[in-house]
C-alpha positions in Angstrom: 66.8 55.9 31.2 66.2 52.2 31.4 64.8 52.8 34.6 62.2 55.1 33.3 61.4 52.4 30.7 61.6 49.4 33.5 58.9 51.7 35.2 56.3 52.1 32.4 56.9 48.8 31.4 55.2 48.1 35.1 52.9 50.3 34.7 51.8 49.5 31.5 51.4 46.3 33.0 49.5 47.0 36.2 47.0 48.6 33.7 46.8 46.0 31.6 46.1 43.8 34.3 43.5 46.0 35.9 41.8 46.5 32.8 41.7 42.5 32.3 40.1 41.9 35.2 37.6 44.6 34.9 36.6 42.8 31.7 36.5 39.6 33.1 34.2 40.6 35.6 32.0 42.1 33.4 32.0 38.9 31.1 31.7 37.3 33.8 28.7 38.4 35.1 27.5 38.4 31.7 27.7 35.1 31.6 26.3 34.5 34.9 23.1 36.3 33.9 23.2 34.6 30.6 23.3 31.5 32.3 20.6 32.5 35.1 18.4 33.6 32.0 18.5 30.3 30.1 18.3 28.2 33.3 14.7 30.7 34.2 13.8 30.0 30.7 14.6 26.3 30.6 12.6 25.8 34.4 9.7 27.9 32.8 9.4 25.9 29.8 9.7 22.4 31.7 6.9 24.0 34.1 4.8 24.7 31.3 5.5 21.6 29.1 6.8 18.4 31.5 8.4 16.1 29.5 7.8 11.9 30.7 11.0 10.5 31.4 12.2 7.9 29.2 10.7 4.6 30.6 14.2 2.2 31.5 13.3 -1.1 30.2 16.1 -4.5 30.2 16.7 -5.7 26.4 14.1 -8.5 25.7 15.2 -12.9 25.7 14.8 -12.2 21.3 15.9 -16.1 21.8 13.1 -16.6 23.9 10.5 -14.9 21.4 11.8 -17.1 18.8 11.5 -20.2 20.3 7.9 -19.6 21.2 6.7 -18.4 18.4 8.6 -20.4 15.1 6.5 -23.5 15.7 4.1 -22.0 13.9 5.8 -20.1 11.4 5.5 -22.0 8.1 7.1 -21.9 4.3 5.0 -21.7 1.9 5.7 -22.9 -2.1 3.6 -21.6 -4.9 3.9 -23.7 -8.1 2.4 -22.1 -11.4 2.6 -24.4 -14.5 3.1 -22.3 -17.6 1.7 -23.8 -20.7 4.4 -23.5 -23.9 2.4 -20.5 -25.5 2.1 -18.4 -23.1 3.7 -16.6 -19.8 2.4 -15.6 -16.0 1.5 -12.0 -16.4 3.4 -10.5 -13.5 3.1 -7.2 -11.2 4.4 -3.8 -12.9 4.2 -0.2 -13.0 3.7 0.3 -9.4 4.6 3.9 -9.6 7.2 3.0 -6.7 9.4 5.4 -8.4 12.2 3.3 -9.7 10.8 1.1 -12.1 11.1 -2.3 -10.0 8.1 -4.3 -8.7 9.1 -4.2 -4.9 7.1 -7.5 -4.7 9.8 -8.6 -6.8 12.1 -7.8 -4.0 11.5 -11.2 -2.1 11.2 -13.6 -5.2 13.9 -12.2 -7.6 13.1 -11.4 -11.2 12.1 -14.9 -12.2 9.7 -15.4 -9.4 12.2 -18.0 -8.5 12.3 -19.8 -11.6 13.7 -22.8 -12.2 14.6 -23.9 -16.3 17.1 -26.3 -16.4 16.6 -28.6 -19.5 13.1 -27.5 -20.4 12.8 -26.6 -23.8 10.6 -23.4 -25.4 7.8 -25.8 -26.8 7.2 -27.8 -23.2 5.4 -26.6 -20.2 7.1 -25.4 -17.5 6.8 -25.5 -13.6 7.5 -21.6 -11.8 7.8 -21.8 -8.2 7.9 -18.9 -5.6 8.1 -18.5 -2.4 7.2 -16.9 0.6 6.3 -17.6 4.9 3.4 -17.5 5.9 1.9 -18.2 10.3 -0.9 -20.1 11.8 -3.6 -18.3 13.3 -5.6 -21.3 14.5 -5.3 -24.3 15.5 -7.2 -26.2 12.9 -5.0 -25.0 9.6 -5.8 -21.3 9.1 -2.6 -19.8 8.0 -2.2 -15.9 7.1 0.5 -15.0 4.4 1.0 -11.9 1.4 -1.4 -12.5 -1.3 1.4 -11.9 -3.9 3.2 -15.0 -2.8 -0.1 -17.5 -3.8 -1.7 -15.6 -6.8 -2.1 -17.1 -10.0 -0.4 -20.5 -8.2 -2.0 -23.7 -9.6 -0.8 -25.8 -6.7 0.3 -24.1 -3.3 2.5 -26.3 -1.0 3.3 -25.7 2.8 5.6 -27.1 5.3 5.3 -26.8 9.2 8.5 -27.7 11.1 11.4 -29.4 9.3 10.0 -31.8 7.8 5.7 -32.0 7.3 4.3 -30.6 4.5 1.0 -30.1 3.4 -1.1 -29.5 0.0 -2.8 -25.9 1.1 -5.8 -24.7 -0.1 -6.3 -20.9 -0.6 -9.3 -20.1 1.4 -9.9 -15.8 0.9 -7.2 -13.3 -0.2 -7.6 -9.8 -0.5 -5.5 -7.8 -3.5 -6.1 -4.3 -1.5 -4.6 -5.3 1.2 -2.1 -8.1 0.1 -3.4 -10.8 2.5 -4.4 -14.1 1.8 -5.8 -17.0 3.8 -4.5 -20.6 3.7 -6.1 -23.8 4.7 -4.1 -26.9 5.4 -5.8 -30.1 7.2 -4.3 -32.6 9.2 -4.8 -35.3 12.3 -3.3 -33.3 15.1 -4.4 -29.3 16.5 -1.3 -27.3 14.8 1.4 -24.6 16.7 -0.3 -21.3 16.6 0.8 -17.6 17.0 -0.9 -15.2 19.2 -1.9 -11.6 17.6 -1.4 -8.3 19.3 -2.6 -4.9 18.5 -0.9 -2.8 15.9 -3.0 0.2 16.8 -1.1 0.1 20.0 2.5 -0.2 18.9 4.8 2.8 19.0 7.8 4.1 16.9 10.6 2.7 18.4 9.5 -0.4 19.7 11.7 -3.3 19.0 10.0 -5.9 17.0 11.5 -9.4 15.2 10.8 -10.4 11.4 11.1 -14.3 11.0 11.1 -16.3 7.4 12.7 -17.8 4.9 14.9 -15.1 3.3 17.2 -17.3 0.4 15.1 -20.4 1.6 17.4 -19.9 4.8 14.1 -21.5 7.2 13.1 -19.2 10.2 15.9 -16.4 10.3 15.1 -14.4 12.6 16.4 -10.0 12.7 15.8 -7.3 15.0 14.7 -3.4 14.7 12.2 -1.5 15.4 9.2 0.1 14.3 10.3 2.9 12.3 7.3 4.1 11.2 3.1 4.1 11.1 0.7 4.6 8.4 3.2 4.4 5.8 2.3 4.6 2.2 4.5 2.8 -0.2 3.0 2.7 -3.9 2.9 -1.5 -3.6 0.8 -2.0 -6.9 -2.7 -0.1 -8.2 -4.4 -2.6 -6.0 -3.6 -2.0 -2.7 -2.8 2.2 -3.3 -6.0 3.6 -1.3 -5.7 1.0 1.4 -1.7 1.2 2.0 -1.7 2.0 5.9 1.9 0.3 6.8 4.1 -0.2 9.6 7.7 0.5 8.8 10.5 -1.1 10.0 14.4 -1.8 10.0 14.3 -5.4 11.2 15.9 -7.1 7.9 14.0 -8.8 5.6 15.2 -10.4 2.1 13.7 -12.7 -0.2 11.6 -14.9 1.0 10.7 -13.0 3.9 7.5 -12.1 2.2 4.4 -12.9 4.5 6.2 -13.9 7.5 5.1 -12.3 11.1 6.5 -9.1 12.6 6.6 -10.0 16.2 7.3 -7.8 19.2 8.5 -8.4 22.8 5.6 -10.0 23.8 6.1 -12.7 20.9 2.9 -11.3 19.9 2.3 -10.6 15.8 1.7 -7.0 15.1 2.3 -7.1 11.1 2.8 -9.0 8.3 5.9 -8.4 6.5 5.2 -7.6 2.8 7.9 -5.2 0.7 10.9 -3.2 1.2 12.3 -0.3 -0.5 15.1 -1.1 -3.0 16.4 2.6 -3.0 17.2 2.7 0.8 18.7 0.4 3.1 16.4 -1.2 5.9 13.2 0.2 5.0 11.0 -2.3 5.1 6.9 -2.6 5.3 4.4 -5.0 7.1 0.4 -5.1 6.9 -0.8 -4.1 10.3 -2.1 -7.4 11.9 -5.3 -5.4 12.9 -6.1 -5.3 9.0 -6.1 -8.7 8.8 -8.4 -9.2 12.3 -10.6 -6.9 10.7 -10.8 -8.6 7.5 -10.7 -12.5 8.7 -14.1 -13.1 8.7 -14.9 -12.4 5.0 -11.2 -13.8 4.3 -13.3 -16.9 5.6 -16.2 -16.5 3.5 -13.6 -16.2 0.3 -14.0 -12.6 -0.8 -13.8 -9.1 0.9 -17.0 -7.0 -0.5 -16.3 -3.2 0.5 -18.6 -0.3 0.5 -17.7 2.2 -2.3 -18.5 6.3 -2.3 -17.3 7.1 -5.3 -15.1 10.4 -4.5 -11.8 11.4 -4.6 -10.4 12.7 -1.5 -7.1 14.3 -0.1 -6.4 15.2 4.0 -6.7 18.5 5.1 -2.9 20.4 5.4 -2.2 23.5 6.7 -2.5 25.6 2.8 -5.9 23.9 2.3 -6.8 24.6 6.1 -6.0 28.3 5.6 -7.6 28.9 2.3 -10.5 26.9 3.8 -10.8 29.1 6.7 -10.8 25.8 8.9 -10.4 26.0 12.6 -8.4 23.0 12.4 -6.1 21.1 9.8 -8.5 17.9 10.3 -11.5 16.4 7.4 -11.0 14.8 3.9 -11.2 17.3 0.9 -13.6 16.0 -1.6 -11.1 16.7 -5.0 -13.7 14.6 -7.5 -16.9 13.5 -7.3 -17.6 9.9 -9.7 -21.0 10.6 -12.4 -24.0 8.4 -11.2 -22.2 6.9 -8.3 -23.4 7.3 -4.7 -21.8 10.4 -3.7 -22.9 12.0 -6.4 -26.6 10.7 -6.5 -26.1 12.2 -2.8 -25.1 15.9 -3.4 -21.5 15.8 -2.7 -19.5 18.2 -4.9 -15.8 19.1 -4.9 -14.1 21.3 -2.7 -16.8 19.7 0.1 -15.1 18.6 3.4 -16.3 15.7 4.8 -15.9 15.9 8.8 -18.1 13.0 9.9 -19.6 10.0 8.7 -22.8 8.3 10.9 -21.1 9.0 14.4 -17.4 8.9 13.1 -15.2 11.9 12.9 -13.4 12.1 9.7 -9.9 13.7 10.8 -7.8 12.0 7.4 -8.4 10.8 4.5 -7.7 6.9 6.2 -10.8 7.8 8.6 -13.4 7.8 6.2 -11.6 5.5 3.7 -11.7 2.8 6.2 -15.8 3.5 7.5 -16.5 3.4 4.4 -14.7 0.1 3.4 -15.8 -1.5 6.4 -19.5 -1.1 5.3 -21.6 -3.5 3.0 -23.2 -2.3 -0.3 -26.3 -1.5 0.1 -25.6 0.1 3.1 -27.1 4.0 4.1 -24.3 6.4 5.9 -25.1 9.8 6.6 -22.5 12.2 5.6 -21.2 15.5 7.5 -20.0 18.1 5.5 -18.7 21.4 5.2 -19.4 23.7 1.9 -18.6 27.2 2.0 -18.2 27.4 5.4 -21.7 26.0 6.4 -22.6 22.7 7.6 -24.7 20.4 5.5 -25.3 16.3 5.9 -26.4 14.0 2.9 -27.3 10.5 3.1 -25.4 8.1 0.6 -26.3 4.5 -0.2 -22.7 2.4 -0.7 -22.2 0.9 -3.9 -19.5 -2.3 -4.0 -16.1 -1.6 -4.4 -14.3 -3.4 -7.3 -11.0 -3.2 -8.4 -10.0 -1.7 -11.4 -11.4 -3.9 -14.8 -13.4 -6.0 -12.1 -17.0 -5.9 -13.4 -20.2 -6.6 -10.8 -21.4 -10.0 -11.2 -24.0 -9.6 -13.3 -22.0 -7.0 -15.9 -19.5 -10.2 -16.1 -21.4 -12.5 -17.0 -23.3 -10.4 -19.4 -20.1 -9.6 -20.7 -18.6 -13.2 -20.9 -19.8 -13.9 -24.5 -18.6 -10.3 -25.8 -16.2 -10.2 -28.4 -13.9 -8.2 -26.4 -13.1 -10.9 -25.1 -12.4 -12.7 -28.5 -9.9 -9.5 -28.7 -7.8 -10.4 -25.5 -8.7 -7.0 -23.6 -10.4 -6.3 -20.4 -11.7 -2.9 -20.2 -13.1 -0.5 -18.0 -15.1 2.9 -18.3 -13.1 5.9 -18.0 -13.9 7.0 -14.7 -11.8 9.4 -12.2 -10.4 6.3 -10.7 -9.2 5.2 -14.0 -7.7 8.4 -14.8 -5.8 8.4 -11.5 -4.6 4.9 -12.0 -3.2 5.5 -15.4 -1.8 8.6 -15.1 -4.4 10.1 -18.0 -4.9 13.0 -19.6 -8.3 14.9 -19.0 -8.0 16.2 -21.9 -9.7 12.6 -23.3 -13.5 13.7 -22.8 -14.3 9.8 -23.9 -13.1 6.6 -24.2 -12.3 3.0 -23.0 -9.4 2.1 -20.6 -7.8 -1.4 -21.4 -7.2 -2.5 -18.0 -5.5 -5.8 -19.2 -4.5 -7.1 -22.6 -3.9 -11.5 -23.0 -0.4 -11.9 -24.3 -1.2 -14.5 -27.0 -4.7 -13.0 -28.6 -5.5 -10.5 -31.5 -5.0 -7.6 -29.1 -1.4 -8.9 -27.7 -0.6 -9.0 -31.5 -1.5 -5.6 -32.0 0.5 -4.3 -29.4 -2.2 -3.1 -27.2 -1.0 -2.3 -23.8 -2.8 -1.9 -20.1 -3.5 1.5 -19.4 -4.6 2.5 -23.6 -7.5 4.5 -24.3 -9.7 3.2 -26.8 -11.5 6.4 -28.5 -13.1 5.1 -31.4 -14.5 1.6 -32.7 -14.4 1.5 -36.7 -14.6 5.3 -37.0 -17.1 6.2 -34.0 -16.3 7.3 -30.6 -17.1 5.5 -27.9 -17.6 6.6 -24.3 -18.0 3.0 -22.3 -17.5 -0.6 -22.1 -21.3 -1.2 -23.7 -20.7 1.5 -26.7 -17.7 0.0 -27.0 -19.1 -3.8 -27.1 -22.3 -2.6 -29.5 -19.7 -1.5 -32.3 -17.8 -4.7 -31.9 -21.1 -6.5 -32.4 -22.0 -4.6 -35.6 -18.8 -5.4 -36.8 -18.7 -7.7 -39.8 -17.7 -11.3 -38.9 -13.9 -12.4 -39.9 -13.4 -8.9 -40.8 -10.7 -6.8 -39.0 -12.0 -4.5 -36.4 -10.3 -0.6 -36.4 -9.5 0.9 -32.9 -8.5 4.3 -32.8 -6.2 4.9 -29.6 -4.0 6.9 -27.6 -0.9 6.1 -25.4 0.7 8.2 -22.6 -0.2 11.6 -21.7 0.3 13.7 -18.1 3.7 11.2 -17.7 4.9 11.6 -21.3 4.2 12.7 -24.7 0.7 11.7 -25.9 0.6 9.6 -28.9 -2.3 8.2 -31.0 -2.5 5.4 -33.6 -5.1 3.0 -35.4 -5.0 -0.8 -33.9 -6.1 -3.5 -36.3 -7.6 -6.1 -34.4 -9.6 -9.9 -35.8 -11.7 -11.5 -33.3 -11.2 -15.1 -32.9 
C-alpha cells in the first residue's frame, strides 16, 4: 500500500514537472515575442523619429563668471522723502492671485523703511533698494523700474566703496526697465549682453545682487522656463514675456543681471512667486536692447491697435475650422480707435501684419508696439473663413489714466483735479483692467484717487465707476469735466458710483465731493 502511494506520489510529480515546463516554454516564448515585438516597435519608432543625443558638456568655472562680470554689477539706493501729510502711493492689486505685490518681494512691506525717532508731524526719508549693471562704459546702467520710481534722489555704488548721485535717464512701466546715468573721470566696468531668444530651458544661468544688502551674492539654476506670464502689476500685463528661473533671488535682488555660462546677461531679474519655492522671473535682455534707444531719448512711445486679442488653441482652432492652431483671435474691437476706423470686428483672426506672420498673440503685440504712431500696417485677416487685409494707422499707446499730451494739458486746470482723481473713459481696456461689469453701458473709471484731497476723503477708490455727476450720467472724461464746470462754486459736487462687480457683489452709493 505505501508503495502504491510512493508511486503516484512520483508520478504525480513527473506530471507536474512536465506540465511546468511546458508552461514555461510557452511563457517563455511569449515573452520572447513580446520582447521581439517591443524591441521592432522601439527600432521603428527611433527610425521614424531619431532622437539627438544629449550633448555632454563639463560644469562651467561659476567662480570664473563671477569674477568677470561683478565689476560691473552695481547697488543701487532710492530715497523718497515723504512730506508729514501724506504717504508714497505704492503697487497693489496685481491680480497675482494672493493678494501680495510680488514687487514687494525684494523690498519688504516698508519698501525698506527706516522710522527710528521720527515723529508723525516731520518728514520722513524711505529708502529702497535694488542692483542694477553697466551697459556702457560711460555710466549707462540698466535696473527694474520699480526700484527708482517715485525716488526723489537715486544713489549708486560701483565696487566697495564709490558711489555716485544717478540720474534716471528713460524707464519703461510696461516693461519694468529703467535707465540710469552716473558720470565720472574714468571709463566704468561693463557687462556684455547675450541673446535671450537663443537661450534654452535648462540652461544654467547665475543671478547676482544684493539680496538683504548682502553685496554681489551670487546662485545658480537654470532657465526654467520662456515666455512666462506672471500678473506683475496692470502695467506691464500685455507685455509680460519672462524667463523663469530657479537660480535664488531675495530681496534686493531686484534688477540685478541673469548671466549664463558665457558671463553674458540674458535677463534682468525682476519678481518671484511667493506661493512656490524657486520661481523666479527676469526681463529678457533682448527687451531691453530693443527698447534702449528710446530708453535714451527718456520715453518709450508704442504703436497702439486698439483690439483685444487671445492665441489661437486647439477648441477655438476647431470651431474656427483652422488648418492650424496658429493667429490672434480678435475678442473686442475699441469704438473710434484704429482697428476699428479699419474694419476689424471680433471673432476676426489676424494671421499677418505687413510681412510678419502672426502665430500668438506676443507676435503681433510686439509689431505693433515696435511701430511709431502715426504709422500705416497692413493687416491679414481671416473672417468667416475668407481672407481679407485692412490698412490701420497706429494710434500711441498710453497707460491706463495717461492722457495724450495735448488732453493733459487741456485737462490740467480741470476741477477734477481739485477733486484728487485721475480718470479715464471706460473703454474695453478699462473694463479688463478692473475687472468690470459690462453691464455699466456708461461711465467714468477713477484710475487714481490722491490720498489727502476731497476725493481721498470721500473714500473714492481706483478702479470706481463714476455714473453720474449731480444727477446726470456721464459717459467720458469731458461729460464728466463739463458737469464739474457747471457746478456751483464752494458747493458740494454729487457723484453717483458703483464699486465691484464680475469679482464681487456690485455695490452703488452717492459720493459728496468740494473742490478745493
Amino acid at each position: 500500500m505505501d508503495g502504491m502511494r510512493t508511486k503516484t506520489k512520483v508520478l504525480s510529480l513527473a506530471a507536474l514537472l512536465t506540465g511546468s515546463v511546458v508552461f514555461g516554454m510557452i511563457l517563455a516564448g511569449t515573452l520572447d515575442f513580446t520582447k521581439r515585438a517591443s524591441a521592432q516597435k522601439i527600432a521603428a519608432a527611433a527610425e521614424a523619429a531619431p532622437v539627438r543625443a544629449p550633448q555632454m558638456i563639463a560644469l562651467p568655472s561659476f567662480a570664473d563668471i563671477a569674477e568677470q562680470v561683478s565689476p560691473a554689477i552695481v547697488s543701487v539706493t532710492a530715497t523718497d522723502i515723504i512730506k508729514a501729510d501724506k504717504r508714497r502711493r505704492s503697487f497693489h492689486n496685481f491680480g497675482n492671485g494672493d493678494g501680495q505685490d510680488p514687487f514687494e518681494f525684494f523690498f519688504g512691506p516698508d519698501g525698506g523703511q527706516r522710522r527710528r525717532g521720527v515723529e508723525d508731524d516731520e518728514d520722513q526719508k524711505q529708502l529702497s533698494g535694488g542692483t542694477g549693471f553697466i551697459i556702457e562704459s560711460d555710466g549707462y546702467i540698466l535696473t527694474n523700474n520699480h526700484v527708482i520710481e517715485g525716488a526723489d534722489k537715486i544713489e549708486v555704488r560701483v565696487g566697495d566703496r564709490d558711489d555716485y548721485t544717478a540720474k534716471v535717464v528713460g524707464r519703461d512701466p510696461a516693461t519694468d526697465l529703467a535707465l540710469l546715468k552716473i558720470e565720472g573721470s574714468r571709463p566704468f566696468p561693463t557687462v556684455r549682453l547675450g541673446d535671450s531668444d537663443r537661450i534654452r530651458v535648462g540652461e544654467w544661468v547665475m543671478a547676482i545682487g544684493d539680496p538683504f544688502n548682502f553685496e554681489k551674492s551670487v546662485t545658480v539654476g537654470v532657465i526654467s522656463g520662456k515666455g512666462r506670464y506672471a500678473g506683475l502689476s496692470r502695467a506691464t500685463q500685455s507685455f509680460e514675456s519672462l524667463l523663469q528661473t530657479d537660480a535664488a533671488i531675495n530681496f534686493g535682488n531686484s534688477g540685478g543681471p541673469l548671466v549664463n555660462v558665457a558671463g553674458e546677461v540674458v535677463g534682468i531679474n525682476t519678481a518671484i512667486s511667493s506661493r512656490a519655492q524657486n520661481i523666479g522671473f527676469a526681463v529678457p535682455v533682448n527687451v531691453a536692447r530693443r527698447l534702449l534707444p528710446q530708453l535714451k531719448k527718456g520715453k518709450v512711445v508704442r504703436g497702439f491697435l486698439g483690439v483685444g486679442i487671445e492665441s489661437i488653441n486647439k477648441k477655438s482652432q476647431d470651431a474656427f475650422d483652422l488648418k492650424a492652431p496658429e493667429g490672434a483671435l480678435v475678442t473686442t474691437v475699441e469704438a473710434g480707435k484704429p482697428a476699428d476706423k479699419a474694419g476689424l470686428k471680433h471673432d476676426d483672426i489676424i494671421t499677418k501684419v505687413d510681412d510678419v506672420a502672426v502665430k500668438t498673440n506676443r507676435d503681433l503685440i510686439d509689431y505693433v508696439s515696435g511701430k511709431g504712431p502715426g504709422s500705416k500696417i497692413t493687416i491679414a485677416f481671416l473672417r468667416d473663413g475668407k481672407e481679407k487685409t485692412a490698412v490701420a494707422t497706429l494710434e500711441e499707446r498710453l497707460e491706463s489714466g495717461e492722457k495724450p499730451a495735448k488732453e493733459e494739458e487741456d485737462s490740467k486746470g480741470g476741477r477734477q483735479k481739485m477733486l484728487g482723481l485721475d480718470l479715464d473713459d471706460l473703454t474695453p481696456q478699462a473694463r479688463r483692467t478692473y475687472g468690470l461689469d459690462r453691464e455699466i453701458q456708461k461711465g467714468v473709471v477713477i484710475t487714481h484717487v490722491k490720498p489727502v484731497s476731497p476725493a481721498g476723503d470721500a473714500n473714492l477708490a481706483e478702479g470706481d465707476v463714476i455714473l453720474e455727476v449731480n444727477g446726470v450720467a456721464v459717459g467720458s472724461v469731458e461729460e464728466l469735466q463739463a458737469q464739474i464746470r457747471k457746478a456751483p462754486q464752494g458747493k458740494y459736487v454729487r457723484l453717483y458710483v458703483q464699486r465691484g462687480g464680475v469679482h464681487g457683489a456690485a455695490q452703488r452709493f452717492l459720493a459728496f465731493v468740494k473742490p478745493e
